[in-house]
N, C-alpha and C positions, 0 to 999 in steps of 0.2 A: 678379354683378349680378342684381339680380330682374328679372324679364321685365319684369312689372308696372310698378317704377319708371321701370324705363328706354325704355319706351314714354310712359309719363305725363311722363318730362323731352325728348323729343322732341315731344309738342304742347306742351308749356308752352313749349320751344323758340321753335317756330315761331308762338307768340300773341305771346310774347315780342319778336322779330323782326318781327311785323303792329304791336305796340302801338307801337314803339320808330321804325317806318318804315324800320329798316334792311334796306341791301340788297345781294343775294347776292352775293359774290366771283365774278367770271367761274371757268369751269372750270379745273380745273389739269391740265394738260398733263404726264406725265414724272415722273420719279422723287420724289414725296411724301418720301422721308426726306430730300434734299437738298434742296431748295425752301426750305426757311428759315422754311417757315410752321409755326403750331404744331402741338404735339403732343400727342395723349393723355398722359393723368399716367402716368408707367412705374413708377409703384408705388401701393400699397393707400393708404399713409401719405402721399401727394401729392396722391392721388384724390377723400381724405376730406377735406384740407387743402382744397383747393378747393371742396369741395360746401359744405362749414359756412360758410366766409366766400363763397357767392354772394348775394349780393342776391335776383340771380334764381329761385333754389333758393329763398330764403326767401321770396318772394311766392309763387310755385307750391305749395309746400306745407306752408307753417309752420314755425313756429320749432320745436314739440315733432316732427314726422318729420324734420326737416333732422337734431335733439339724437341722436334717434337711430340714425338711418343711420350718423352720426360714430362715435358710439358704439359699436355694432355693431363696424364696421373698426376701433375700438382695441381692442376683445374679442380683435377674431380677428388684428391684431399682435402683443397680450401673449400671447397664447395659440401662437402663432406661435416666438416670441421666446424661450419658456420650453423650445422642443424643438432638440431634437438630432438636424440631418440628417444620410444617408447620407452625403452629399458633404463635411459637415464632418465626419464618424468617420472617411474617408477621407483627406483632406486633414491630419488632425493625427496620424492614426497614420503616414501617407508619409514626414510630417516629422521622424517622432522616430529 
């Protein structure tokens, strides 16, 4: 994550929230991963999936930063995707 962006989507946030009049969920109490509420995207390809289709990403900073932050994270998935980890040299030589 860039510092930068992700400061500027924390006020865009919270402008976001003052324009819209929504209002805050009381505090949550106890264990956050069983609670049922949501949750951060658990992968890059989820992250990106939801940044490109927000509305609110798109008002905060345009259509051309939204294009490429997406973009960016499909860079570094196919870039990703194209290499061969330890864990899988491991995992397929275990196996043979």
């Amino acid at each position: 994550m860039n510092p930068y962006l992700a400061v500027a989507a924390l006020i865009a946030a919270g402008l976001h929230g003052i324009d819209h009049g929504l209002e805050l969920e009381p505090v949550l109490e106890g264990n956050a991963y069983v609670s049922g509420k949501p949750k951060i995207p658990a992968s890059l390809a989820e992250a990106a999936r939801l940044f490109g289709g927000s509305e609110a990403a798109l008002k905060a900073f345009g259509e051309d930063v939204v294009a490429h932050y997406v973009r960016a994270a499909g860079v570094e998935l196919e870039a990703f995707q194209r290499a061969v980890t330890d864990w899988e040299r491991f995992r397929g030589f275990e196996r043979l």
